[in-house]
Backbone as CSV, one residue per row, in Angstrom:
resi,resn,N_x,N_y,N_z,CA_x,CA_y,CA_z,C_x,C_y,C_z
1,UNK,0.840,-1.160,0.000,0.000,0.000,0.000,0.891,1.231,0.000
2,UNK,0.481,2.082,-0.641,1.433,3.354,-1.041,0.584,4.586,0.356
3,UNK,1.839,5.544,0.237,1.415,6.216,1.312,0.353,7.431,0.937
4,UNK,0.229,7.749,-0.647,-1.251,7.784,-1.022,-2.754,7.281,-0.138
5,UNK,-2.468,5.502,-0.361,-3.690,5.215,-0.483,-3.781,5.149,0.920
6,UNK,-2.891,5.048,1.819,-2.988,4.998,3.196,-3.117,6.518,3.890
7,UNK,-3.387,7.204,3.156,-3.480,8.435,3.888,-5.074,8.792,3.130
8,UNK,-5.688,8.257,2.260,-6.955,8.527,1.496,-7.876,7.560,2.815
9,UNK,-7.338,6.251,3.265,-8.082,5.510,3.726,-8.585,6.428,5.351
10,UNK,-6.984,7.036,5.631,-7.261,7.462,6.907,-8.055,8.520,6.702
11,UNK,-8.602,9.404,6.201,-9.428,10.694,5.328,-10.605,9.877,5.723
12,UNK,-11.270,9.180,4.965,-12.426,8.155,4.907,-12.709,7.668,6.026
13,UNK,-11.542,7.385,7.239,-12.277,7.037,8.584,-12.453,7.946,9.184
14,UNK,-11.952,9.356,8.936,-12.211,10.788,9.432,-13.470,11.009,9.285
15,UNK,-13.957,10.912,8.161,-15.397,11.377,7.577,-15.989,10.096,8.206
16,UNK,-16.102,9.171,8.404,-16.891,8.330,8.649,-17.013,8.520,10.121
17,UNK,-16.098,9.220,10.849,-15.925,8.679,12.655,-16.849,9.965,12.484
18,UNK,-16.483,11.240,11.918,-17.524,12.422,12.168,-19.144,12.084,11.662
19,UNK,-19.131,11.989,10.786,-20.714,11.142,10.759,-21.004,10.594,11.676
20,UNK,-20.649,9.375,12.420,-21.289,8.296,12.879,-21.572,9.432,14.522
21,UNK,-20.167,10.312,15.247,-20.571,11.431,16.018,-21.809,12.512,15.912
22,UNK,-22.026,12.598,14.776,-23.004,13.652,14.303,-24.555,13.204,14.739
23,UNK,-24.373,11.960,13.779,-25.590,11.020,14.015,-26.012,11.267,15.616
24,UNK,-24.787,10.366,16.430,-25.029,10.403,17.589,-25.598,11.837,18.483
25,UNK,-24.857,12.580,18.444,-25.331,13.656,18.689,-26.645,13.932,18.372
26,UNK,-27.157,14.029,17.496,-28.582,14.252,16.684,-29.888,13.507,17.692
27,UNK,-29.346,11.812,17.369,-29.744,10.824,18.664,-30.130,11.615,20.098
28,UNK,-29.395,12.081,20.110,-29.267,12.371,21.851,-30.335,13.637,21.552
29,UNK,-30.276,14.790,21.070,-30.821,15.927,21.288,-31.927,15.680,21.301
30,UNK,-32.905,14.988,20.059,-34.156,15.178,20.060,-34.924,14.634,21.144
31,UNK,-34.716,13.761,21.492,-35.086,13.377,23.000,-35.210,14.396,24.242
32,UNK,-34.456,14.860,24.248,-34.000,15.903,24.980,-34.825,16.938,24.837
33,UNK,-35.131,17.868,23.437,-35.963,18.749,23.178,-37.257,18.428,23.424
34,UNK,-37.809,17.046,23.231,-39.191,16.770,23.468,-39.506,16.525,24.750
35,UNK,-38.452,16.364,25.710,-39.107,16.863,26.996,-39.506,18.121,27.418
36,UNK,-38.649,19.158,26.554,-39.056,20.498,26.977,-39.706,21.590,26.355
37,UNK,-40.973,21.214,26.395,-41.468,21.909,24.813,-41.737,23.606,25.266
38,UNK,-41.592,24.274,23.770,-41.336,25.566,23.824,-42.252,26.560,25.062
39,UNK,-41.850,27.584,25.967,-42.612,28.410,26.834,-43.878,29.147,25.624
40,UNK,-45.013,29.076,26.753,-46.035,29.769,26.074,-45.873,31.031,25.664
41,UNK,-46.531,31.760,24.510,-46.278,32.988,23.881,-46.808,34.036,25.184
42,UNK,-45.700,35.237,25.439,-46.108,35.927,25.721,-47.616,36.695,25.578
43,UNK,-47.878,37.533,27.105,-49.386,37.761,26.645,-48.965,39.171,25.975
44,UNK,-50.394,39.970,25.239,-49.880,41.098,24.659,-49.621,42.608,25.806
45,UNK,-48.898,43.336,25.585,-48.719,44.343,26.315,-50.172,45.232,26.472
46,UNK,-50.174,45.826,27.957,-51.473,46.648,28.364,-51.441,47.641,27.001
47,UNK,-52.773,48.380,27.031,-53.132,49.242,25.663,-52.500,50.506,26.389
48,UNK,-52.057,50.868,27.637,-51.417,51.875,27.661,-49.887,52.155,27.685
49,UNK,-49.079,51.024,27.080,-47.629,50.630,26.907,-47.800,50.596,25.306
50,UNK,-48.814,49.965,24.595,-48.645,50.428,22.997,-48.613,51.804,22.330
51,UNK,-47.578,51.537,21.583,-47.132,52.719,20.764,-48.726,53.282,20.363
52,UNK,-48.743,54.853,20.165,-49.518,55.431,19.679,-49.642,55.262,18.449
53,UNK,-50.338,55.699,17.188,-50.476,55.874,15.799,-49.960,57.163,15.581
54,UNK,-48.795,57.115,14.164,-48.188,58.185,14.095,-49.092,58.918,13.401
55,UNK,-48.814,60.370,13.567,-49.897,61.223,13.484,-49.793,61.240,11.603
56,UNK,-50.708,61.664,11.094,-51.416,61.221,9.755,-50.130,62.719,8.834
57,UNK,-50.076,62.433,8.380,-48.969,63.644,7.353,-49.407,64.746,6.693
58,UNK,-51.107,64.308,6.684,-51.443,65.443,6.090,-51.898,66.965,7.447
59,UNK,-51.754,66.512,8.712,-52.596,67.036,9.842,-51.089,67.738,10.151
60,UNK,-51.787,69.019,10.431,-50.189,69.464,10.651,-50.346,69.503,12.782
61,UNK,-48.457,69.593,12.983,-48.445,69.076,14.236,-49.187,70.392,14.898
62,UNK,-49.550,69.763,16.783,-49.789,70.785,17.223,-49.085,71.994,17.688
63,UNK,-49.804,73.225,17.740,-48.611,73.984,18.366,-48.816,73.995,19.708
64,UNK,-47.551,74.703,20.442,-47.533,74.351,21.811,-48.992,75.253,22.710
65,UNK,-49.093,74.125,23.811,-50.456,74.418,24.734,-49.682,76.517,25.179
66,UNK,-48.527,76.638,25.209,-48.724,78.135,25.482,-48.685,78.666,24.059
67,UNK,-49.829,78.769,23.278,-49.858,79.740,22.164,-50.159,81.329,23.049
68,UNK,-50.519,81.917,24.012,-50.274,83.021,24.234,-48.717,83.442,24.806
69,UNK,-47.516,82.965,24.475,-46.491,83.567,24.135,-46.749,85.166,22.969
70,UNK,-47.533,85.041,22.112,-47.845,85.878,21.058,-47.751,87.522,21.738
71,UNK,-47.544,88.254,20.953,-47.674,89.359,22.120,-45.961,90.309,21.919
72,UNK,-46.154,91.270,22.159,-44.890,92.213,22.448,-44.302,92.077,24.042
73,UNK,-43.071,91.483,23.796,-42.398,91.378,25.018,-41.113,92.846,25.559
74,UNK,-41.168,92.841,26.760,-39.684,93.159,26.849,-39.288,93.354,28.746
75,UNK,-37.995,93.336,28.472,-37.187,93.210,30.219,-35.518,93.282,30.051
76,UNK,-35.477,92.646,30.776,-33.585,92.836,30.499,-33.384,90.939,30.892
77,UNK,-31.779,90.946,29.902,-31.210,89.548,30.478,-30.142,89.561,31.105
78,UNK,-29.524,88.521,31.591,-28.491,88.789,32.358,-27.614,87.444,31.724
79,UNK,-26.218,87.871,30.874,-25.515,87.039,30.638,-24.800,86.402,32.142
80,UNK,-24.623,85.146,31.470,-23.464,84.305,32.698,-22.419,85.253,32.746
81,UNK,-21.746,85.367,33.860,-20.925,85.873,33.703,-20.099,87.365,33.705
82,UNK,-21.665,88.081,33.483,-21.158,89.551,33.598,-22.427,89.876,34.314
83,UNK,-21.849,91.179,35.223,-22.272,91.799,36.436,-23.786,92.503,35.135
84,UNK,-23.795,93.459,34.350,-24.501,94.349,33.715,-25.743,93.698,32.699
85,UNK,-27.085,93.553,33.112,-28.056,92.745,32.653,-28.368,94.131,31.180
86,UNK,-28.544,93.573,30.021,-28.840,94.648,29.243,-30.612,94.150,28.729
87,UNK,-31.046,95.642,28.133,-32.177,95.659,27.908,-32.003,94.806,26.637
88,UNK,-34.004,94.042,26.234,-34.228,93.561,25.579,-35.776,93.262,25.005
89,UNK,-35.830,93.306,23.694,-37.352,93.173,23.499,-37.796,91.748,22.562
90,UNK,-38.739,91.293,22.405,-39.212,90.619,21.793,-40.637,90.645,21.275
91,UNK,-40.446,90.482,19.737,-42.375,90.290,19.319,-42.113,89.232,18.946
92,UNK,-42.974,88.334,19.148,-43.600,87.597,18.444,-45.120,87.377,17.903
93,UNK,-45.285,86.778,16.898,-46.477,87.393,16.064,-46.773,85.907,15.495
94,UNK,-48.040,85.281,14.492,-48.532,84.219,14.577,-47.579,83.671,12.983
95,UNK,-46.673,84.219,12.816,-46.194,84.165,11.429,-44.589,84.294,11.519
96,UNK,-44.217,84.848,12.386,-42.593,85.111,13.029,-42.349,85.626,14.437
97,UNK,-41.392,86.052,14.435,-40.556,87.200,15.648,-39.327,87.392,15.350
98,UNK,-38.838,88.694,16.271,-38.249,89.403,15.738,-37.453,89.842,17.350
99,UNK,-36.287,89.914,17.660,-35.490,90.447,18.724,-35.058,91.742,18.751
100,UNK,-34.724,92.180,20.014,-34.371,93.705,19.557,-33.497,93.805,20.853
101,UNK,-32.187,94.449,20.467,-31.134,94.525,21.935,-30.875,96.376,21.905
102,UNK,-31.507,96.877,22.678,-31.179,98.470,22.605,-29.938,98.544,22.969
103,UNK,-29.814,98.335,23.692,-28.034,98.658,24.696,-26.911,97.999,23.664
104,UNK,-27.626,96.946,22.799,-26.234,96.564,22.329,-26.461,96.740,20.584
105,UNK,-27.604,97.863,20.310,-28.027,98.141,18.828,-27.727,96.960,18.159
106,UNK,-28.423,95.812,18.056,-28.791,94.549,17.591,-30.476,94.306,16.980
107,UNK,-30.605,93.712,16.487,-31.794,92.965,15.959,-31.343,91.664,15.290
108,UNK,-32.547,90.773,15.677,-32.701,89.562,14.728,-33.986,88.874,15.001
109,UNK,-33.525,88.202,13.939,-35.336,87.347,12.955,-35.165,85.978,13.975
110,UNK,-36.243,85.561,14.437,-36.369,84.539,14.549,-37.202,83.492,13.628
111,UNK,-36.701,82.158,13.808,-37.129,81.121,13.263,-37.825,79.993,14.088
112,UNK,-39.031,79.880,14.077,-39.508,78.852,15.309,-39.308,77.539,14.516
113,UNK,-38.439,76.690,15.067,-38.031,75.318,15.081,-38.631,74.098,15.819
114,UNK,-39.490,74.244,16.591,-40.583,73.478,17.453,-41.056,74.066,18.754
115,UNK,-41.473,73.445,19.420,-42.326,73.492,20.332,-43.116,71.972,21.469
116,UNK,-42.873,72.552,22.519,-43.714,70.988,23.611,-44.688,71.872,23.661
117,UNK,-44.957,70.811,24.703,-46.473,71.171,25.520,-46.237,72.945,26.370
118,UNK,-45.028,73.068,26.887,-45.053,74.381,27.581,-43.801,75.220,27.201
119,UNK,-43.237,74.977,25.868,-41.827,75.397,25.220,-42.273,75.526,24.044
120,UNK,-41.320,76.830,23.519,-41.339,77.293,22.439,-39.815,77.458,21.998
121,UNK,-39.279,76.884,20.910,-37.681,76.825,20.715,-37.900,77.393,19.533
122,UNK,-36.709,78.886,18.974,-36.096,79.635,18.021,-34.971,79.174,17.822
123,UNK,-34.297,79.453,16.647,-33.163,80.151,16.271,-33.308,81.408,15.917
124,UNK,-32.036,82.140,16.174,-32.098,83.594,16.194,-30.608,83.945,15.199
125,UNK,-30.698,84.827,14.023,-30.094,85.159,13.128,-30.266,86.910,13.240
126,UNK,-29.089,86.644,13.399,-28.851,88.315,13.813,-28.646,89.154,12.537
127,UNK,-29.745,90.249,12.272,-29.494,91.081,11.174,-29.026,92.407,10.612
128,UNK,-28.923,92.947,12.114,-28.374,94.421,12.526,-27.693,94.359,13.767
129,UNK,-25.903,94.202,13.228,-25.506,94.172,14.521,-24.435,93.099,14.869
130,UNK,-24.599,92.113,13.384,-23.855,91.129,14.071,-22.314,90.982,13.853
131,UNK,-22.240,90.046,15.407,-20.484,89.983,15.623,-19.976,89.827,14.173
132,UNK,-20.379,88.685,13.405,-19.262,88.608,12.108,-19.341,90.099,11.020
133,UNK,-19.932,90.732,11.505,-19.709,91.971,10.490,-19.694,93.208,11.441
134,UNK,-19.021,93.248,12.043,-18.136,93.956,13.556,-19.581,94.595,14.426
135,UNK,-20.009,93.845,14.585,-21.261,94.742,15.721,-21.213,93.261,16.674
136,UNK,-22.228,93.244,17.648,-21.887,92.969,19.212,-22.648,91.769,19.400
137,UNK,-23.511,91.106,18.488,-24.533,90.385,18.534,-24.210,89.025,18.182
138,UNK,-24.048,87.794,18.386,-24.051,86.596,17.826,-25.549,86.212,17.628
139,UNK,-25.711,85.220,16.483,-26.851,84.332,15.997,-26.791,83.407,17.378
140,UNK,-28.546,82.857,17.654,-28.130,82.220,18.852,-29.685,81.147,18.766
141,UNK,-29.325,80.327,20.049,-31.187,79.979,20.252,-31.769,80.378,21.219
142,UNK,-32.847,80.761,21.389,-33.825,80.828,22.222,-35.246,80.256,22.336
143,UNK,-35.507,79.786,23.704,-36.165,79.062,24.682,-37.127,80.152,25.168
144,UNK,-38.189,80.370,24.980,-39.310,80.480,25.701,-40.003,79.725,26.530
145,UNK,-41.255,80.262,27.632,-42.338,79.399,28.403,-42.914,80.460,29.067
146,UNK,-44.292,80.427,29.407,-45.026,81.555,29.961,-44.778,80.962,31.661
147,UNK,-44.120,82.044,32.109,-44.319,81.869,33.630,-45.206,82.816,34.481
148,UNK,-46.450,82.234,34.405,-47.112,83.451,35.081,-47.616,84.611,34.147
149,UNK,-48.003,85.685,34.218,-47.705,86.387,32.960,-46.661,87.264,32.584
150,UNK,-45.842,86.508,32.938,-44.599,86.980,32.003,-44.023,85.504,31.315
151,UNK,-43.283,86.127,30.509,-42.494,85.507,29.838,-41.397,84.880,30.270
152,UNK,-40.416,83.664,30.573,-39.279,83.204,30.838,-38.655,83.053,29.708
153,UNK,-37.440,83.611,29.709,-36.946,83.172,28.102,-35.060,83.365,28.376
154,UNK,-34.496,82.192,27.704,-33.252,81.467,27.539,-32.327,81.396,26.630
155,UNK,-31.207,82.344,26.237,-30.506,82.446,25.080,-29.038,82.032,25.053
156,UNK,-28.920,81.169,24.429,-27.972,80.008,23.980,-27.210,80.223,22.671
157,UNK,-25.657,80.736,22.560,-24.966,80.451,21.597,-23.610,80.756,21.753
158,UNK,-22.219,81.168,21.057,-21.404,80.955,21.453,-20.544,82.153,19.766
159,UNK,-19.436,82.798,20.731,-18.529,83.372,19.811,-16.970,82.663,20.170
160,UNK,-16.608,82.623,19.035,-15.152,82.406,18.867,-14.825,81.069,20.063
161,UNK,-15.987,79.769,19.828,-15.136,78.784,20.658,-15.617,79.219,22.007
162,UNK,-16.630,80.310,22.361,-17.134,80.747,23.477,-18.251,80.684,23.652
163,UNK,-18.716,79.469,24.945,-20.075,79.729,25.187,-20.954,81.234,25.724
164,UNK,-22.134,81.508,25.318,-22.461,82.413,25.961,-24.023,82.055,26.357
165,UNK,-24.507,82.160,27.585,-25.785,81.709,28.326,-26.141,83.069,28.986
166,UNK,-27.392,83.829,28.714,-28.513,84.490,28.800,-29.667,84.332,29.272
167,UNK,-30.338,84.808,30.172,-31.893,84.700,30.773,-32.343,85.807,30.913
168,UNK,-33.684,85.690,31.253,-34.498,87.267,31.508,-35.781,86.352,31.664
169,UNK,-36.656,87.269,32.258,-38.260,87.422,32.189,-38.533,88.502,31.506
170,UNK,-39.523,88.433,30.870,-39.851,89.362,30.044,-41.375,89.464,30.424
171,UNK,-41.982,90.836,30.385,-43.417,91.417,30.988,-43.947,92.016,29.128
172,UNK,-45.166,91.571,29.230,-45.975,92.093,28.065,-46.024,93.567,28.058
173,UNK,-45.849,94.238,26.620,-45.786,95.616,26.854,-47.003,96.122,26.636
């Protein structure tokens, strides 16, 4: 016998010893599985854990429960950081708003970007005034919510790698 055929034969008891293991194995499991037959299907979740129905595409979303934000605002804010709160106004109107910084001869447009149940979120694009065309103002966001009857409102943005954080209440004029 050549060391060919003696190395083909040993191949052939390879495949044959793994089969005859396989088999066995196989043997053994199903037994095994039919003692333990599958757990019953979960029951379905309460109707107040199911997802809602997404709202239809043609219905436009709601706006927020404080729609009387509307209205001419104004008060002063007080940046983080510095002692001197400067004056400030705000309209908003059912179609836009519009910012107004006297002390720091600024204006800008706002853009309403959403709204919750008791929040109203802008972006604010500064159009008279702003830092990149040497005046004092950065583009920023602002946070509204009616507290009472005034206004609470939150201005968020940042120059040169610099945060800058703003608040005020604001009283209807």
């Amino acid at each position: 016998m050549t060391f060919s055929n003696q190395r083909k034969q040993l191949m052939n008891k390879g495949f044959l010893y793994c089969a005859v293991a396989l088999v066995i194995a196989i043997c053994g499991i199903a037994p095994a599985t039919a003692q333990f037959p599958p757990p019953p299907p979960l029951p379905p979740p309460p109707a107040e854990a199911q997802p809602s129905p997404a709202p239809s595409k043609r219905t436009k979303a709601p706006g927020p429960a404080n729609s009387s934000i509307v209205g001419n605002w104004s008060g002063q804010l007080t940046q983080i950081g510095s002692q001197t709160p400067y004056k400030f106004e705000l309209v908003i109107g059912p179609r836009g708003a519009e910012t107004t910084y006297p002390d720091l001869d600024c204006t800008g447009k706002l853009t309403r970007v959403g709204a919750s149940k008791s929040y109203a979120f802008f972006v604010e694009i500064i159009i008279k005034g702003a830092v990149d065309k040497g005046g004092r103002c950065p583009d920023g966001t602002i946070t509204v919510t009616r507290a009472g009857n005034d206004l609470a409102l939150f201005w968020f943005g940042s120059i040169e790698s610099n945060t800058i954080v703003a608040y005020g209440t604001l009283s209807k004029k």
